[in-house]
BATI-543632 format. One record per residue: residue in three letters; x, y, z of N, C-alpha, C, O, CB in turn. Coordinates in steps of 0.05 Angstrom, whole numbers, plus 5000, padded with zeros to 4 digits. Glycine has a CB too. Layout:
BEGIN
ALAXYZXYZXYZXYZXYZ
...
//
This chain:
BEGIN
UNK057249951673057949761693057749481683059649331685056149801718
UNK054849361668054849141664056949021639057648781634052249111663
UNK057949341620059949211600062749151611064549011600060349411575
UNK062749301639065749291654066448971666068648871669065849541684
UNK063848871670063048661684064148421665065948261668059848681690
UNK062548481648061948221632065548311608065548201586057348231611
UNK067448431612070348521606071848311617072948151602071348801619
UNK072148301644072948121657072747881668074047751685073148191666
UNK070547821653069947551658072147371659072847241678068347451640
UNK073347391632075747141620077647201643079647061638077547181582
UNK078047331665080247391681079347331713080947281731081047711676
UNK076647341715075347271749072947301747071747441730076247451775
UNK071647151770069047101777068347361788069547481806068446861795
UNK065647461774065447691779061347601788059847421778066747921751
UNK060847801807058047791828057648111829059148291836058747631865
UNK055848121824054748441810051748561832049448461835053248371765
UNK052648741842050848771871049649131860050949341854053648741913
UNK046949081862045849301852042849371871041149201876045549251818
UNK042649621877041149721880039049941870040150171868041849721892
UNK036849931863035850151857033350141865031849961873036050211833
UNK033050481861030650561886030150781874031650951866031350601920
UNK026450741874025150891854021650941863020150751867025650701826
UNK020951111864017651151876016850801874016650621891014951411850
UNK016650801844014750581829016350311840016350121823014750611789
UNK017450271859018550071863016349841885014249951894021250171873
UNK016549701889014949561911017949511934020349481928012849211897
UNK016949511952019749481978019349261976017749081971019949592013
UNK023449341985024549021977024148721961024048481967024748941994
UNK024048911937023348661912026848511909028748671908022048861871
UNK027248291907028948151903029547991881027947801878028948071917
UNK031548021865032047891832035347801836037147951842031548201801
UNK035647561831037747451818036947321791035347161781039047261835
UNK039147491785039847331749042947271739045047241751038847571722
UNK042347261719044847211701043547271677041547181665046246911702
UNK045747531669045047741657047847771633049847921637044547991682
UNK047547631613049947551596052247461609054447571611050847771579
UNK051547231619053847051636054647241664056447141678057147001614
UNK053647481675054247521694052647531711050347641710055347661693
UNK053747421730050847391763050447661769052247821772052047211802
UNK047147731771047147971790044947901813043447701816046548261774
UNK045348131827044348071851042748351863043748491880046947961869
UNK040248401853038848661848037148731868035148601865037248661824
UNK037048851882034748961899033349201894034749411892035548991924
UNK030549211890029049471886028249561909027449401926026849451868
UNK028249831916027850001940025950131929026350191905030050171952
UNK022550231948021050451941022550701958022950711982017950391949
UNK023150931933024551161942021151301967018751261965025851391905
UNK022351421982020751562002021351831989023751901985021551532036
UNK019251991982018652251972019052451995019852671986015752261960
UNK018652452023017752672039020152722042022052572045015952652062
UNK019853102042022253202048023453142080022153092101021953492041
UNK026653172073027953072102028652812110030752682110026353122121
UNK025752752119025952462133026052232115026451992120023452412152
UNK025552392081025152192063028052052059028551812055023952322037
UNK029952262062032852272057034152092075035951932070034052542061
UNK032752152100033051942121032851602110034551432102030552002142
UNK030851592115029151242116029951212082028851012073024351212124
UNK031451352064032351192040034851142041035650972026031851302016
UNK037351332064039151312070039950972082041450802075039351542084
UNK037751012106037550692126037150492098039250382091033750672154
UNK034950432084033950272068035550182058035649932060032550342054
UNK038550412035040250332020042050182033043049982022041150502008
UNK042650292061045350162071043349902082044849702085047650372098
UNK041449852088040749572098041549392078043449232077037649542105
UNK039449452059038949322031042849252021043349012017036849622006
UNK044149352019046949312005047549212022048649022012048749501995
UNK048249172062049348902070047048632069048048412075050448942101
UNK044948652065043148462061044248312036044248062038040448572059
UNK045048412014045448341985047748251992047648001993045448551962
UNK049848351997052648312005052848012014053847851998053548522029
UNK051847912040051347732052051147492037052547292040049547792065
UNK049147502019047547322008049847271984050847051978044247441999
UNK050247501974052847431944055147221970055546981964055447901925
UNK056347321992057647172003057446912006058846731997057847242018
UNK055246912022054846592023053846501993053246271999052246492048
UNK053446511976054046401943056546411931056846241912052446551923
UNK058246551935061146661931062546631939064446531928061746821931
UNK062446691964065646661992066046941994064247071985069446481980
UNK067447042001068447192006070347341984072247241972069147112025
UNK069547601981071247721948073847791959073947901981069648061928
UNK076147751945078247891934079248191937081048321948077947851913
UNK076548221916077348491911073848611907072048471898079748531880
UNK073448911917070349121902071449281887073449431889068149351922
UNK069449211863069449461849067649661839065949651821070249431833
UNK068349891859065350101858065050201831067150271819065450401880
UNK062850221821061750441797059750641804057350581807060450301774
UNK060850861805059251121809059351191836058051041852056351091801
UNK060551411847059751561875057851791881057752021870062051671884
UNK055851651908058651701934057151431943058651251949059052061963
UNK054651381946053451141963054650921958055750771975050751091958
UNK054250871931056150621924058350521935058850281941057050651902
UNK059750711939061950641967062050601995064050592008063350811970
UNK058850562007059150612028060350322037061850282056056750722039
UNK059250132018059949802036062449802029063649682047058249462025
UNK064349912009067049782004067549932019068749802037068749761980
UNK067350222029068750252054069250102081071250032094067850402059
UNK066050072082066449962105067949602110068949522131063650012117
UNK067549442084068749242083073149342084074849192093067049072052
UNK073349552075075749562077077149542106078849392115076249772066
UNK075349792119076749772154075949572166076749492188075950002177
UNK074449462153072949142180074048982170075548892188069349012183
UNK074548782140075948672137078148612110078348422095074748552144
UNK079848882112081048942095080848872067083148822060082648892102
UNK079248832045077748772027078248942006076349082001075348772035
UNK080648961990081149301982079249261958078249051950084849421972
UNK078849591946076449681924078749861912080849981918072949861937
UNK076649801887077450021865074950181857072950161872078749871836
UNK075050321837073050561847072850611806074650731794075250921877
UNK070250491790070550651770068350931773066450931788070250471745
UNK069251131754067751431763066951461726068651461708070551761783
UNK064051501723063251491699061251841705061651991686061551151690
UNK059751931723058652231727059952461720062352471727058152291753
UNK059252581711059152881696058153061728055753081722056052901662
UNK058353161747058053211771060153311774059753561774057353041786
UNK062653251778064953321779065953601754067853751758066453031776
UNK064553611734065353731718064654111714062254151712064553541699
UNK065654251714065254571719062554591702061354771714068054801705
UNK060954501683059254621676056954441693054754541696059254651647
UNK057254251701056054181716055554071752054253901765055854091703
UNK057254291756058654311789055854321809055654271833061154671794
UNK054154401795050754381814049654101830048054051848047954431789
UNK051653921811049853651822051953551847051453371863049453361792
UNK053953691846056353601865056353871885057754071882059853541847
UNK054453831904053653951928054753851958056253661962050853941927
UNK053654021979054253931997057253972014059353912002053553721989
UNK057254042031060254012053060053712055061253562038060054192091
UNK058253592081059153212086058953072053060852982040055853002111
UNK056653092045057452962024060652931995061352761980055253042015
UNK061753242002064353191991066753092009068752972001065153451978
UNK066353142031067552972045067952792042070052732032067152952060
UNK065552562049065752372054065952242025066152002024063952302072
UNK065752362002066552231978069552241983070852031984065552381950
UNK070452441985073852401991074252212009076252091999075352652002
UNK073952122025074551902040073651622024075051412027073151942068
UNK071851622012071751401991073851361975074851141971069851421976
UNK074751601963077251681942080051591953081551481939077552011936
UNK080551641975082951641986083651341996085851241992083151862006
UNK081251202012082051012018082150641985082850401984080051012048
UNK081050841968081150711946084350591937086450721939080050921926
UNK084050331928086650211920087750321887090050291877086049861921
UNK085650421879086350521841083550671838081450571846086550181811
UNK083650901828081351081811081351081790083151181777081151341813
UNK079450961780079350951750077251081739075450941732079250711740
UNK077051371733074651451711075351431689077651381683073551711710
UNK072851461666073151381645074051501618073851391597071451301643
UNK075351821624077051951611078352201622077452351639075951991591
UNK080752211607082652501624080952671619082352871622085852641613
UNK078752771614077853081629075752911654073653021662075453381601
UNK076152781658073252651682076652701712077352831731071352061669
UNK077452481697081152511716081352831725080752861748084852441689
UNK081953011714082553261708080453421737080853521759081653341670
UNK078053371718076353501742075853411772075153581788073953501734
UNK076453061782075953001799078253091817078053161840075252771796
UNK081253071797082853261820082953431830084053441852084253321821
UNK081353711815080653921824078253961840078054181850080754071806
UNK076053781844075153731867076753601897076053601920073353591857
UNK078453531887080853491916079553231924078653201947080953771947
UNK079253001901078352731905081552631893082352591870075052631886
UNK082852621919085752621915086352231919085652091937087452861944
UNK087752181898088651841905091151851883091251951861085751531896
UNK093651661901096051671887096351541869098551571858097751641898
UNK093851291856093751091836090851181819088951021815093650781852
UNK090951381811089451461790089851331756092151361749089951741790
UNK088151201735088951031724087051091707084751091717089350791735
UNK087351201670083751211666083450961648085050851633082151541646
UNK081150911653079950551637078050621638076450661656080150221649
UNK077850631603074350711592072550571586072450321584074050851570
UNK070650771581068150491570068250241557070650171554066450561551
UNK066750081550067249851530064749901508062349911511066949521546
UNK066549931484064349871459064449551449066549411445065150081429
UNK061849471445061949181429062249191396060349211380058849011436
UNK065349171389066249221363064449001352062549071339069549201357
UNK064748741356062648631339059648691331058548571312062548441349
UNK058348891347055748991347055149151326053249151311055249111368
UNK057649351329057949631320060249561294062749571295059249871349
UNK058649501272060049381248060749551219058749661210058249161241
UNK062449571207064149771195061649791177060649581167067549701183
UNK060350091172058650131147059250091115061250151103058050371150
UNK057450011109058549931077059150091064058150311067057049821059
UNK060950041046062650261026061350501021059550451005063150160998
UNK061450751027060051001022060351130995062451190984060851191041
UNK057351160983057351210957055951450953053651460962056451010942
UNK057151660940056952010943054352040931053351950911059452230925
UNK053452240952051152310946049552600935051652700929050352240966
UNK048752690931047352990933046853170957047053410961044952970924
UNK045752930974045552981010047052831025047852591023042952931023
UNK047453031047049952881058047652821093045852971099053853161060
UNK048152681102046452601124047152571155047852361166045652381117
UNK046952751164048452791202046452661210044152681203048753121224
UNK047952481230046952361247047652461286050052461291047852091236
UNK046352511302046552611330044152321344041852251338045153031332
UNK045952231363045052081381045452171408047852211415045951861377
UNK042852231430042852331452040652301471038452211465043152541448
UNK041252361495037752301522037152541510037652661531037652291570
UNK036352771490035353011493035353111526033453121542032552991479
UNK037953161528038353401549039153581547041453551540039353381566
UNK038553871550039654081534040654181551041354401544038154251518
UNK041554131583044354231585046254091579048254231577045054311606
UNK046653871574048453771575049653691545052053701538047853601590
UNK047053611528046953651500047153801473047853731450045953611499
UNK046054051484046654311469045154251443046254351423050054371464
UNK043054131438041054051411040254231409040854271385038753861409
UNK038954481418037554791408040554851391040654881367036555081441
UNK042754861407046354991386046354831362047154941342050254901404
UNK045454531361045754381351044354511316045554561295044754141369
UNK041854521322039054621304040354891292040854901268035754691325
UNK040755081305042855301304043855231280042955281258045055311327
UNK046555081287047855011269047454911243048954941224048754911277
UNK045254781243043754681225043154791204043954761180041854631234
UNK041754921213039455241199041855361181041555441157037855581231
UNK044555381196046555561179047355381164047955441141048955711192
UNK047755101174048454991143047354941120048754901100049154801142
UNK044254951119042154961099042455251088042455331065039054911112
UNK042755361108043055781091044555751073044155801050044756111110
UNK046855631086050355651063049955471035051655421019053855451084
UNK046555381037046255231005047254951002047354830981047955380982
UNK048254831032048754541034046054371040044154381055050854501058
UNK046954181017044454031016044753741040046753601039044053940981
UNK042753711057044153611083040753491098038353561095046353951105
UNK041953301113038953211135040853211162043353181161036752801127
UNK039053261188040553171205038453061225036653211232042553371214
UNK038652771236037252581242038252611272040652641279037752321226
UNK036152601287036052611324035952331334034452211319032852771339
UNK036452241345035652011351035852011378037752141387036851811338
UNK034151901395034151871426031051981442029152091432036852071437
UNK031351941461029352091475031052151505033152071515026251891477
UNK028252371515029152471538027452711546025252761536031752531535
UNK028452841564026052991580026053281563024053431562026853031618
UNK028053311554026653551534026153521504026453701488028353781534
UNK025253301499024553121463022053421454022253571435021852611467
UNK020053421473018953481466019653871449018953971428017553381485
UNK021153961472021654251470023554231448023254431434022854401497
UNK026254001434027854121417025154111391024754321378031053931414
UNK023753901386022253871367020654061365020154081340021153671368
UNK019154271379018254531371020254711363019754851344016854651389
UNK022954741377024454931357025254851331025254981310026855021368
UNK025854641334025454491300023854591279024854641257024154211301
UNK021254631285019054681275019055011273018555151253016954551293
UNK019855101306019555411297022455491279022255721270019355621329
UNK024055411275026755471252024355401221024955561203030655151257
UNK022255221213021455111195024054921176024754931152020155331182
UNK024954741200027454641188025454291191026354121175031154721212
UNK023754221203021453951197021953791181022053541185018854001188
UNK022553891157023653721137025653631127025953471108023153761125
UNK027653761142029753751134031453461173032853261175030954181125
UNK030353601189030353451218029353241220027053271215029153561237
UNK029852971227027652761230028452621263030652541272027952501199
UNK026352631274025952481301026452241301025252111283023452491311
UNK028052101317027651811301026051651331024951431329031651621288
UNK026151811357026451711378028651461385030251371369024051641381
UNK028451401411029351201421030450921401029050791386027351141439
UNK032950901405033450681384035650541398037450661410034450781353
UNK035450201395037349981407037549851385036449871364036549801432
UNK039449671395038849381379041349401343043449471334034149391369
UNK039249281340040849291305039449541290040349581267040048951281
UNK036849771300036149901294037850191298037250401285034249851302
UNK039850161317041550361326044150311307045250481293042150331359
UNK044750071310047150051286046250101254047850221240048549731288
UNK043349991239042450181225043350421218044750481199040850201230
UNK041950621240042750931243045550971224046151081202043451021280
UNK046750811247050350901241050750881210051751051195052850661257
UNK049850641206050450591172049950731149050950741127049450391163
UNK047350891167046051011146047151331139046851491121043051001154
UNK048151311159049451621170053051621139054751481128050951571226
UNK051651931141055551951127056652011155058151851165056752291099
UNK056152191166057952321192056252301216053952211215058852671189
UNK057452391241057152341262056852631267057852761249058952171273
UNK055752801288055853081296054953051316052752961321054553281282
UNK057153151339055953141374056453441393058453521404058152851395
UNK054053551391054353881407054553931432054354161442052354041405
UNK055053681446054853691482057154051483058854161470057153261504
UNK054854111516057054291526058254061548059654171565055854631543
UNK058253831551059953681567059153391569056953291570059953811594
UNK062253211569061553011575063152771589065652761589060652961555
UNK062452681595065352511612066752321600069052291607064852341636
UNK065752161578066352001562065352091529066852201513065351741573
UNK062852021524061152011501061651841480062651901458060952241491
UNK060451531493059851351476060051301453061351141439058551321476
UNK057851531447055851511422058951651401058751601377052051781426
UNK060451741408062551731388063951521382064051431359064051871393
UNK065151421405066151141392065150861376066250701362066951051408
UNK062350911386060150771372060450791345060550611329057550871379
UNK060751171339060251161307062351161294062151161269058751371296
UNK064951161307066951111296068350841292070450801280068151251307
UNK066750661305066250371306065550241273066450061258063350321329
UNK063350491272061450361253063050571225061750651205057350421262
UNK065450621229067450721206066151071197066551181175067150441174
UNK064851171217063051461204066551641210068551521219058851631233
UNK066551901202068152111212066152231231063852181225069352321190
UNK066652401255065852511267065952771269068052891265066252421280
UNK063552911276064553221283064653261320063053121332061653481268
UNK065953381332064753441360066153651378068553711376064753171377
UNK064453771396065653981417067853771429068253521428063154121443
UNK069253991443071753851457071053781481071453931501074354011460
UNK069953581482069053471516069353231513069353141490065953521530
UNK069653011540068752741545072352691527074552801531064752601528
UNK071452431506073852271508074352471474076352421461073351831510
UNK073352571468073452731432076252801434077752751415071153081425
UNK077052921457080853051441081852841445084152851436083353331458
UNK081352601454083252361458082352221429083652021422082652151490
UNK081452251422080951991391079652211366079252081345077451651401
UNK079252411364079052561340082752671333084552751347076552841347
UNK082452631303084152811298084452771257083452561250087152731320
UNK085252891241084752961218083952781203082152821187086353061209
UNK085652461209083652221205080952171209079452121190084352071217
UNK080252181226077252121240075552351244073452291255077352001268
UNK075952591239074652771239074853121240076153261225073752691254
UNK073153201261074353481259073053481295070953371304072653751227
UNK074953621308075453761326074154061335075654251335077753761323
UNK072054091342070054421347071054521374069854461395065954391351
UNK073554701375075454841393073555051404073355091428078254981377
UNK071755201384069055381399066455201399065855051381068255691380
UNK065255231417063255111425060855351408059255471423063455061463
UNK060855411382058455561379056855511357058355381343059055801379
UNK054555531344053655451324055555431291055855251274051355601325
UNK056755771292057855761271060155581260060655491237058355951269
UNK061555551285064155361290063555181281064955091262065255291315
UNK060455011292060154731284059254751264059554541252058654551298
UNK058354891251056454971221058555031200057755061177054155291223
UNK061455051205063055031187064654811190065454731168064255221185
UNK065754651213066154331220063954131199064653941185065354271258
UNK061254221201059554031181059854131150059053991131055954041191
UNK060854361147060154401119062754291109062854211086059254721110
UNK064454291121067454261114068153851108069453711093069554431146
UNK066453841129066053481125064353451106064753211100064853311152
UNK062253541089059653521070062853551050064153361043056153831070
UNK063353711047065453801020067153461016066953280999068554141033
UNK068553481040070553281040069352991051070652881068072953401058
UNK067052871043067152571052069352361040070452171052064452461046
UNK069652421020071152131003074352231013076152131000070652110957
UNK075352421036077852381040077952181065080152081069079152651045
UNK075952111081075151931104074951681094073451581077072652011118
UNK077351541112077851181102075751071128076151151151082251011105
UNK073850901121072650771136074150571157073550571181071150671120
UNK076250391147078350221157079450341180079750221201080250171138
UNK080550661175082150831186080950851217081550761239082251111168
UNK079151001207076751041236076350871252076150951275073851081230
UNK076250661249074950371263077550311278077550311302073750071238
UNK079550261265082750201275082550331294082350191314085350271258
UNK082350651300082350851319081050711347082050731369080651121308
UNK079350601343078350591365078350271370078150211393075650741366
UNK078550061351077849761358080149721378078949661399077949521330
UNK081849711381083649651401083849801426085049721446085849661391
UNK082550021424082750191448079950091472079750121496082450561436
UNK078750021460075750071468073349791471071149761482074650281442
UNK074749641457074349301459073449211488073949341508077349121453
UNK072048981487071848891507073948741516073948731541069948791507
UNK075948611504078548471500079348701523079348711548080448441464
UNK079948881505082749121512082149161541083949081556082849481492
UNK080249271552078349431573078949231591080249261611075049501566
UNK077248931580078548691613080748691616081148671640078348361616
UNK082948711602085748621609087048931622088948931639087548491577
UNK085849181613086149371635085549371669087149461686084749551626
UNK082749241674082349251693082849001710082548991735080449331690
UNK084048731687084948571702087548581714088348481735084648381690
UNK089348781692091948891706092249061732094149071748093049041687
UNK089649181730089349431761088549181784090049171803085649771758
UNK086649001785087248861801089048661805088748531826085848801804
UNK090548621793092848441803095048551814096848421824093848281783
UNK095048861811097249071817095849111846097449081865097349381794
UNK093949141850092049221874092748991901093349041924088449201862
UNK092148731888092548461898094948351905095148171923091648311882
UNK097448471887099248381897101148611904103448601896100148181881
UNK100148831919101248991929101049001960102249181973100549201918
//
């Protein structure tokens, strides 16, 4: 949201209205900032735990709290143009209702994995799909952030006749072409992730691993991230006796994350699903080849240039995708890779997408 934000700057004044609500919160904490040139306008909610009624009084809270915020961006602002929601279904409740009260049209970006068949659990509910469809429909443009996110939301029957996909934003200047790669003895995978193993597939990942060390490839493959199952992949780590060959790096930002990349020959990503996945374009930013399952944005920007394509989602599949990239690094142009994605994926490119959906929106 905040890279979508700070995209469009050079095109309109943009006022960034956020809520979040969390046990550890104190009620109604209030924060304005300016947050890389963009105003936001933050309210923290203490989430209510008790079943039921909790659902209740956080339901009331959110919708207070977001015309309370609303208000206040107004009278600092005037009156907007145009909303643009990120993430459903709550998020929509004010552009809805600013639409029928005073025609105010919204656009709608959709970045959740919810929508998606392996993860159809989190997208529950009769009213609640409802009334997401009614968010959907009265929407001026849908924009998720890649054709399988598109794909699945239609087949949830989140039906709109201006469907449009406009993806993430990588900061190409951040994410800077790695220095000339010079052949090694070991070749070094790099996997960046929240350690979630449904969604991540790091146990398939290790799997894979283990078989590429069997097959006599000399190889490291580096974790980087944290998350709620850090702890559990790192004992199977241990129980494979692969420790030394695995390295934890935890949690990494900054110039410590672009590091990573540099340090990396390849990229290797085992999700069983994803709606976008960043962390590829990231490393293809930073000139790596990639390996990855076919999910998120991978069949849209892999192809013999930039990498290899894993059609089966299974250890061996990927365990011959990595051995096959260990063989062949010096056929991968660093230049090549980066091209792939600098124009697609820019913060340049991305505002002038979404500045085009609103002016189509605006002057329709």
């Amino acid at each position: 949201m905040q890279q979508h934000a700070r995209s469009i700057q050079d095109f309109a004044n943009v006022a960034v209205l956020q809520i979040v609500q969390h046990a550890g919160a104190t009620r109604h904490q209030i924060e304005e900032r300016n947050e890389e040139g963009v105003f936001v306008y933050r309210i923290y909610l203490k989430s209510v735990k008790a079943p039921f009624i909790g659902k209740i009084i956080n339901g009331l809270n959110y919708r207070w709290s977001t015309k309370y915020a609303y208000e206040q961006i107004k009278q600092k602002w005037g009156k907007p143009d145009i909303c643009h929601v990120h993430i459903l279904t709550r998020t929509g409740w004010l552009a809805l209702k600013l639409w029928h009260k005073s025609k105010i049209p919204y656009v709608i970006s959709e970045h959740w994995s919810r929508y998606l068949e392996q993860n159809s659990s989190s997208y529950q509910g009769t009213a609640r799909k409802k009334y997401t469809e009614q968010i959907v429909k009265y929407a001026k443009a849908v924009m998720p952030v890649s054709g399988i996110l598109k794909e699945a939301m239609l087949k949830n029957n989140l039906l709109n006749a201006n469907y449009q996909v406009v993806p993430n934003v990588v900061n190409m200047d951040r994410f800077s072409l790695k220095p000339t790669h010079t052949p090694s003895a070991v070749t070094h995978f790099l996997n960046v992730s929240c350690f979630d193993e449904k969604s991540k597939n790091l146990s398939g990942l290790i799997d894979a691993f283990e078989l590429l060390i069997q097959s006599g490839t000399n190889a490291t493959l580096k974790l980087a991230g944290n998350g709620p199952d850090k702890q559990a992949i790192e004992a199977y780590a241990a129980q494979k006796k692969l420790s030394d060959k695995i390295i934890f790096t935890g949690e990494l930002t900054g110039e410590e994350l672009v590091q990573a990349y540099n340090l990396a020959d390849a990229f290797v990503m085992s999700s069983n699903y994803e709606t976008f996945a960043i962390v590829l374009v990231e490393a293809m930013a930073c000139g790596l080849p990639v390996i990855a399952t076919i999910t998120g944005i991978a069949p849209e920007i892999i192809d013999e240039q930039t990498g290899i394509l894993v059609l089966e989602s299974t250890p061996r599949k990927l365990m011959e995708a990595m051995n096959e990239t260990a063989k062949k690094l010096t056929r991968y142009d660093g230049f090549t890779i980066r091209n792939k994605v600098i124009n697609r994926f820019s913060e340049a490119t991305v505002g002038k997408m979404l500045h085009s959906v609103y002016n189509e929106v605006l002057s329709s």
